[in-house]
N, C-alpha and C positions, 0 to 999 in steps of 0.2 A: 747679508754678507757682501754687498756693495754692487751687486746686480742679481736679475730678476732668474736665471735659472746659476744655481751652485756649480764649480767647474772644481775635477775635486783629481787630484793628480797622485797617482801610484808608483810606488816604487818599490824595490825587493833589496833592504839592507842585506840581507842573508843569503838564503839560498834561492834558487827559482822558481819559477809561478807557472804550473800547468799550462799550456797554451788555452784551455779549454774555459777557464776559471774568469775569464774578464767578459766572455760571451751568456756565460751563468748571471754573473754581477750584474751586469748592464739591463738583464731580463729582467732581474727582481726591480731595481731598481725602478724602470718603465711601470710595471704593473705596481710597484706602489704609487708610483707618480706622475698616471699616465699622461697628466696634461703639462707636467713641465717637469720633465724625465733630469736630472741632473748629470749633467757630462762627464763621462768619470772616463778618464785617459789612462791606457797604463803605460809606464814607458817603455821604449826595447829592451832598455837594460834588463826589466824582467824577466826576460826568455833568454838570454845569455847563459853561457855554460862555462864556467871557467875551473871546473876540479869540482870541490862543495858548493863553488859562490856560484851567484847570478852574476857573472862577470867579474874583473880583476877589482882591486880594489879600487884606482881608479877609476874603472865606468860605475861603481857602483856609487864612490863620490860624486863625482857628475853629476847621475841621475841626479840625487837627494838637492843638490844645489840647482840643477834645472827646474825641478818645480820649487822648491822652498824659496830662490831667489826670485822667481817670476810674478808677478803680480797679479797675472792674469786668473792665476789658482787660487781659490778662497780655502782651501785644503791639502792637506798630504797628509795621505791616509797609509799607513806602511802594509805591501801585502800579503807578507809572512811572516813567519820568525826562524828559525833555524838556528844561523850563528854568523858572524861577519860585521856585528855594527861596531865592534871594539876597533876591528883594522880599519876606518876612516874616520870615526867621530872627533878625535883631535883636530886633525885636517881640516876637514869642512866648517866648525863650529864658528870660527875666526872669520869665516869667510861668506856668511851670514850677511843680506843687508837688511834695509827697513822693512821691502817687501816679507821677509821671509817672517817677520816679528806680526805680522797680520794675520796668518792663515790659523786655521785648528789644524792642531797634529794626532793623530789617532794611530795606537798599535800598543801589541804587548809584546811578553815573551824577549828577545833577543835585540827589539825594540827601545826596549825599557832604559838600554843604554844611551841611547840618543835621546832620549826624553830625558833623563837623570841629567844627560848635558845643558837640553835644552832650558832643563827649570834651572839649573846652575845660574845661566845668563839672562836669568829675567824674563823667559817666553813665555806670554801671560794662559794659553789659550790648547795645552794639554790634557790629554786624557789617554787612559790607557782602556783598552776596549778592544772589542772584535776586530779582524781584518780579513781581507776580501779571501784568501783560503779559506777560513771556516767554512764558506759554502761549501767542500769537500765533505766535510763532517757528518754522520748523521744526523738530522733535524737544525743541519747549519745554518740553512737557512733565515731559520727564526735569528742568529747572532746575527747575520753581514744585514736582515731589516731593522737590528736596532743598532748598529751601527750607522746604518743609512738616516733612521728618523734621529740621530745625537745630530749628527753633521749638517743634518739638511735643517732640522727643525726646533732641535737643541732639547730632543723630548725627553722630559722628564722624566717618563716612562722605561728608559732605555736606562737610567743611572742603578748603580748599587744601592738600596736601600737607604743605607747608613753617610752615604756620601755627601760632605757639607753637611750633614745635618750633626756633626760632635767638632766643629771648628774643620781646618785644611786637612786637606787629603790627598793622599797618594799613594799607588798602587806599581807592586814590582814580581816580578819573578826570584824566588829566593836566590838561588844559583847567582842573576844576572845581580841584583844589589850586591850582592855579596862582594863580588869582583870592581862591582861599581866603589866602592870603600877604599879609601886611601889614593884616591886618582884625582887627576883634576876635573873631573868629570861627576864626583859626587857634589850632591847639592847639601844646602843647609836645611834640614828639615823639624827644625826645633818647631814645636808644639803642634806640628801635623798626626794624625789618624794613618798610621802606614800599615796600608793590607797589603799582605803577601800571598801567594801561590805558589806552586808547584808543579811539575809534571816530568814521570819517567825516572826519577831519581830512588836510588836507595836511603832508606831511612836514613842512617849513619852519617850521608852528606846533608841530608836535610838538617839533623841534630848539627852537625860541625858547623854549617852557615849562618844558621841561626843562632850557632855560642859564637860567632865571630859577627855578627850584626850585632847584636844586642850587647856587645864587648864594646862598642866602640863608642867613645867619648861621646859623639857629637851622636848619633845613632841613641843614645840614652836620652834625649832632649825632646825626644817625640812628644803627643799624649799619648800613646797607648799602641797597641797591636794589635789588628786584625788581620786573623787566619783564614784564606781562602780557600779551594779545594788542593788538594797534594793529591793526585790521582795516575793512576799508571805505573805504583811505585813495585819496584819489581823485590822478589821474599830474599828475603835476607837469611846466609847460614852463619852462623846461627840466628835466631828469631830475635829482631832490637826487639820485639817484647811491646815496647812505648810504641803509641799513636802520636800522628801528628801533632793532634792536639794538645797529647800532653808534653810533648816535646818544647811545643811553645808556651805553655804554660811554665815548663821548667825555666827556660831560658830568659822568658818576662819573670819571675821570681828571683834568678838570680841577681838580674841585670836593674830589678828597681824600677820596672818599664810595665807601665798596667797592661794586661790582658783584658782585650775590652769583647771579647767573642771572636764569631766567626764571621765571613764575609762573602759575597755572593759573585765572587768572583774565580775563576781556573781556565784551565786549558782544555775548552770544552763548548758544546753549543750554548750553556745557559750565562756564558760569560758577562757580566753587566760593565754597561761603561764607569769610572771613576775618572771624573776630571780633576786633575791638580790644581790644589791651593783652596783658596776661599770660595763658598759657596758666590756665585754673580751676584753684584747689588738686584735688589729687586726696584 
């Protein structure tokens, strides 16, 4: 990625980043790599407090344009998710230059919004995947080392199963597409593989987002749906009755849109990475 150790730059679109959590990162990363450890910066904005966000919505633009704009970063890696990438991604996306068209973008969740922009304008070099919180997690670990070996080594190892191998793909938080629709921020995603997830939602809105995804013109254009994990979803009075799965199976029957299974990706330690668009020439 255009020199001999990766420099891989962090930032918090959403909410803020344990202070504790970049001396965690930085460990693993060494002992995978003890002989050419890659440089992972996080910025101050992360530690910023501003109400919910890591800072107002301007330092959190900033951040995202300090490293994306720099060239010296072959990465930007997102270090949470929360909520906050809707209040600047208009902003920032314009203001984008070449360097920022070179690096890998990595992150999910709340993320997914700035990716959905990103791929809108041609960003070739997407993926939605772990981010440096999951070390928090139980057994998180294992995510932020196959985040590290995508970025660092482009390991195969680290991808979704299914990914590139049924034509383009891409990977979203149901909630966060859903809001993505209709903005100028949603991308064209005709004959892509789009796996979704979930987490912390009640059925009823998973059902509603998913008849309002699968509703929308250009959203019908996909090849097919894959269902990630929906997990943490809290009981419902009365009982929706319906699982996820079959939620999506309804909504891909309505909608004309194949149901291609499930997919190996959530809000959780075993999250795999999903790079957008076409599997790399080999």
């Amino acid at each position: 990625m255009g020199r001999n150790t990766l420099r891989i730059g962090v930032m918090a679109p959403g909410t803020r980043i344990d202070a504790g959590i970049p001396d965690e990162v930085k460990r693993l990363a060494s002992r995978l790599y003890p002989e050419a450890p890659p440089e992972i910066e996080f910025h101050p904005q992360c530690f910023l407090s501003a109400g919910h966000f890591a800072g107002d919505d301007a330092a959190r633009a900033a951040a995202f344009l300090d490293i994306a704009n720099d060239d010296g970063f072959d990465a930007l890696w997102f270090g949470r998710g929360g909520y906050g990438s809707c209040r600047f991604a208009l902003d920032v996306l314009p203001r984008l230059t070449r360097a920022a068209r070179d690096k890998v973008y990595l992150g999910y969740s709340d993320a997914g919004t700035l990716l959905a922009g990103l791929y809108k304008a041609g960003f070739p070099r997407l993926a939605h995947g772990p981010m440096p919180i999951d070390i928090a997690r139980p057994g998180g670990a294992a995510a932020v080392e196959r985040a590290l070996t995508y970025l660092i080594e482009g390991s195969a190892e680290a991808l979704e199963p299914h990914a590139g191998t049924e034509g383009p793909a891409v990977a979203f938080n149901i909630i966060i597409l859903g809001h993505v629709i209709g903005t100028p921020l949603q991308p064209d995603l005709t004959g892509h593989v789009l796996m979704l997830e979930e987490v912390s939602e009640y059925m009823y809105r998973i059902d509603r987002d998913l008849c309002h995804i699968t509703a929308n013109p250009a959203i019908r254009q996909v090849a097919g749906i894959r269902l990630g994990r929906c997990s943490d979803i809290p009981p419902n009075d009365p009982d929706f009755v319906l699982t996820e799965e079959e939620v999506a199976r309804h909504w891909c029957a309505v909608s004309g849109i194949p149901y291609l299974g499930r997919a190996d990706i959530g809000h959780d330690a075993d999250n795999k990475v999903v790079p957008f668009g076409p599997p790399p020439a080999v």
